[in-house]
N, C-alpha and C positions, 0 to 999 in steps of 0.2 A: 504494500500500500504506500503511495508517494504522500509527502507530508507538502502543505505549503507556510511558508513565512507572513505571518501575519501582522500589521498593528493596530492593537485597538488602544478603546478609550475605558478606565476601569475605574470604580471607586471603591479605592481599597478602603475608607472608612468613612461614614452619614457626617455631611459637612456641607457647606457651601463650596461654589467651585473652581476654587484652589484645592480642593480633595483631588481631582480627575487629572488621572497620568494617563501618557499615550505610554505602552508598552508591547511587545513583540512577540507574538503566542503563536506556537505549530498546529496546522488546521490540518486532521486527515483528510482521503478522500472522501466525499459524499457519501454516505449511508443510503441505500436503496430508500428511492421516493424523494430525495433530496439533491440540491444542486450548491455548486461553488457559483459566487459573483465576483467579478471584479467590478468595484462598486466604486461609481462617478459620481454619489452624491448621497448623504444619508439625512434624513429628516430632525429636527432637533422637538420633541414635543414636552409637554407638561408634566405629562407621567416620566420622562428620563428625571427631569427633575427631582420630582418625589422621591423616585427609587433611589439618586446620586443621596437625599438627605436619610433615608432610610425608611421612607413611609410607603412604599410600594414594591415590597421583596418582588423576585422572578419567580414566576411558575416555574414545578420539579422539569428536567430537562431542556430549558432553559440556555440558550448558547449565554455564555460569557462573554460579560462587558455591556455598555448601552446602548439604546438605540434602535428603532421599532421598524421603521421603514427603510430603503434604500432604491437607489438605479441604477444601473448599472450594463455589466455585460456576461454570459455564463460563462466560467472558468472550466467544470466539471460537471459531471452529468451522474445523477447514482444512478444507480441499477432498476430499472423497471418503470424510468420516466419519458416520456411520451410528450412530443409534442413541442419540446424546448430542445436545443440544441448547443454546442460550445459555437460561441461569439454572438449569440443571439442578443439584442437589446431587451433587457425587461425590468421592469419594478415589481418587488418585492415588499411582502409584510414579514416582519421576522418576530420571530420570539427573543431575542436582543442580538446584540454583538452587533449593530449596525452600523456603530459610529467605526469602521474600519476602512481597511485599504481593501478586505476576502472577506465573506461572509458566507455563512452554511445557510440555506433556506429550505423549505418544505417546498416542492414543488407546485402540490396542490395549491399552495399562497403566491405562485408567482406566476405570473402576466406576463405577455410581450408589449412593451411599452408603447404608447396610445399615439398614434401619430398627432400631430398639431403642436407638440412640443417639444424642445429641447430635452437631453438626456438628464442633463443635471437638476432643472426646474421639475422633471417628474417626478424627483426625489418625494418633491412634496407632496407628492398626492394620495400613496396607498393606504396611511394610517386615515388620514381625514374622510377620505371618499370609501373606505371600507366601514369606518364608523358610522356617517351618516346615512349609506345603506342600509345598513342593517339596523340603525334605531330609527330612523325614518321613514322608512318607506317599507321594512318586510317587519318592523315589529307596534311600530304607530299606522303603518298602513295609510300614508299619505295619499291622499283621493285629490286628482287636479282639480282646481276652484274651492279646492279649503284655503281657509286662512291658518297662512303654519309662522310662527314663532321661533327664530331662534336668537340666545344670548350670545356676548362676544361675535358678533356678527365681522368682525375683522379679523378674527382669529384666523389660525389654520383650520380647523373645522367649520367656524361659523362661516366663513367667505364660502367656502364647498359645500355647504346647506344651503346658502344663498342661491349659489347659482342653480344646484340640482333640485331645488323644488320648486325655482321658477322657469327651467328647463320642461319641468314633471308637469306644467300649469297650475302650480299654486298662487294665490296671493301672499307674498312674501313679504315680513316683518322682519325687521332687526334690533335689538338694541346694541350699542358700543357704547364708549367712554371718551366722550368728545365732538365739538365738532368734524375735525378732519377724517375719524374716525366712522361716524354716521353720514357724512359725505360719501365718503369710499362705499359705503352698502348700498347707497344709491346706485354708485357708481358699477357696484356686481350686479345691479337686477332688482334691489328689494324696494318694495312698492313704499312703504314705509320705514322709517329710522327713528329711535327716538335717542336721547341720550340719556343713559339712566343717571347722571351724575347734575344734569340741570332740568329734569322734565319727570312724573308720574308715569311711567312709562304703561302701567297695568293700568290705570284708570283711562290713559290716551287710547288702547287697546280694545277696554272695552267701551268706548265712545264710537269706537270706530266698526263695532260688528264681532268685537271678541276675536278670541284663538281657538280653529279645532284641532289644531299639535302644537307641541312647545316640545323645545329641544333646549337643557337646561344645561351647563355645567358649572353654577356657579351655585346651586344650594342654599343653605341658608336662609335670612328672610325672604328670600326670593321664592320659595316652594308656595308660601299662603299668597302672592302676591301673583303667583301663577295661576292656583287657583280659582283666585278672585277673576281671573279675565278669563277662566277655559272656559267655551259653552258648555252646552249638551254633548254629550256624548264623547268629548274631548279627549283629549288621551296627550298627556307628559311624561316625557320618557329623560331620565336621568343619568346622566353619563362623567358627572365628576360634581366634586364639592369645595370650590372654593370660599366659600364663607361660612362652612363646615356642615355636619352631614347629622347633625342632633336638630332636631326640628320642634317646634309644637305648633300644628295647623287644626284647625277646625275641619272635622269630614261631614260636617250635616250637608254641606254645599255639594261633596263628592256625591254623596246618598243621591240628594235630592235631583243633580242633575248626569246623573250616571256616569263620573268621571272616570280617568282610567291613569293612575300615576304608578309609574314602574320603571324600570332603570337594567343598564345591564353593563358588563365590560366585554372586553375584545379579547385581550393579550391571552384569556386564562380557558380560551373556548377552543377544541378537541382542532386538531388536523382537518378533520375530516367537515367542521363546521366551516372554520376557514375557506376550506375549498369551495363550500357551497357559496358562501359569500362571493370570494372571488370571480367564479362563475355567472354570475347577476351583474358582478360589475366590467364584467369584460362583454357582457350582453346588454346591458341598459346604459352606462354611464360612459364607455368608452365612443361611442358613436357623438356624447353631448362632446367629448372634449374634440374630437376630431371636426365636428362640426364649429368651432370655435364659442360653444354655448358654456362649456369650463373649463375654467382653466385655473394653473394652482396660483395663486397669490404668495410672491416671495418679496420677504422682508429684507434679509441679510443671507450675505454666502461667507462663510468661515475657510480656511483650510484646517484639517485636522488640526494640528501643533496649537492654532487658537482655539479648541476647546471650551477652553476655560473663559475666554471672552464673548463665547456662542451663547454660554451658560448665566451668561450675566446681561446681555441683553434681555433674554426669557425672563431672567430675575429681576430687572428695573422694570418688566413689561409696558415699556415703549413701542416695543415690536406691532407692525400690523403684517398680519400673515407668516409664512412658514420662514422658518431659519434654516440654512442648509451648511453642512459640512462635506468640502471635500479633500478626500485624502489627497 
């Protein structure tokens, strides 16, 4: 079995980041169902975060090191994969080790990269547009001509909501933090912006005909404030906790108007789920970006060795849209 030389990015111990070394690690070949990447660009998201200060351990089997998504090109091919070839262009979702120069991927998680965009700018897309797939559209079940709601509407997921549920025919909502900010979601598609930092954003919502999805990652007061604008039959799907994840809401409202609030994660969901997801998005959502309908929104591009200053714009979150590192 040939080994390859690798360097990733590690945090040997829960800190801010000045914790994250680039170090040089032997990757065998592929395990059957799985592929090497030579990887042109790796995603930087929220959750590296977490896991760097220690509040988001890896699922068991777990590649080594950070970093969820990448783009790249195939290195190696395991045994019994189908479909993908060595030197093929493709983006990847990984179960970590992203931030590298080689990374091991599950083949079922990986795509041939979506034409309309650059190799490196794709980095941006798998974690965002696999996420809002799957809590959007296969598990809120986004119907075109609903009114969908989503937070950080400048984020790297919230911009990819934006676009694919006004792609889908939704009436698209956003909030950001700022003017330039809620500009910019205009700017992707969304019919509405408010700023939740100068404006009641729930009560302009339901002024306006309410929300029948909300796509939330911010938690906290925000959950009864979501509440108060979902219609009938609504349905809030929860996918991170920035203002923390202990709540106390009133459910007479959910009762009475058949609400539907649930939540899910990515990183920790079987192979074989992955794949399905994948499969959806290389059928429904690869045609929007090819059509020029989305596209990833990049912030900043790092090279690896800057790490650490990748990690610190996420951390002043100034950032609008995705941050990318390349080796």
């Amino acid at each position: 079995m040939n080994s390859h030389s690798s360097r990733i990015v590690l945090a040997p111990a829960p800190g801010g980041p000045e914790v994250l070394a680039v170090e040089t690690r032997a990757l065998p070949d592929p395990d059957p169902g799985h592929v090497l990447i030579d990887v042109t660009a790796s995603g930087v998201n929220r959750a590296d975060v977490f896991e760097r200060m220690g509040l988001y351990p890896p699922p068991a089997g777990a590649s080594e090191g950070l970093g969820l998504e990448v783009s790249g090109r195939i290195r190696a091919v395991g045994e019994g994969v189908s479909g993908l070839e060595i030197g093929q262009s493709v983006v990847a979702l990984v179960s970590g080790g992203g931030y590298a120069d080689i990374v091991r991927a599950c083949a079922g998680s990986t795509l041939p990269a979506p034409e309309g965009v650059n190799l490196i700018d794709a980095a941006g897309l798998p974690e965002a547009v696999f996420t809002v797939w799957t809590n959007v559209f296969d598990q809120a079940r986004l119907q075109p001509g609903e009114r969908f709601v989503v937070h950080g509407g400048a984020g790297g997921v919230g911009s990819a909501a934006i676009q694919m549920a006004k792609a889908h025919g939704a009436h698209v909502i956003a909030t950001a933090r700022g003017a330039v900010r809620t500009h910019l979601c205009r700017d992707l598609g969304a019919d509405e912006a408010y700023d939740h930092q100068a404006e009641d954003w729930s009560a302009r919502i339901r002024e306006h005909g309410g929300a029948d999805v909300i796509l939330d990652m911010v938690g906290g007061d925000y959950v009864q404030q979501n509440l108060d604008c979902l219609n009938v039959k609504g349905r809030i799907v929860m996918i991170a906790f920035l203002r923390g994840h202990r709540v106390e809401v009133d459910l007479m409202g959910v009762m009475l108007k058949r609400q539907i609030l649930t939540g899910s994660t990515l990183r920790s969901r079987s192979d074989a789920e992955k794949m399905m997801i994948a499969q959806a998005v290389h059928t429904r959502v690869w045609p929007w970006i090819a059509q020029g309908a989305v596209r990833p929104l990049i912030d900043s591009r790092f090279v690896l060795e800057s790490v650490r200053q990748a990690h610190a714009r996420m951390d002043d979150g100034g950032h609008a849209g995705k941050i990318l590192l390349m080796p």
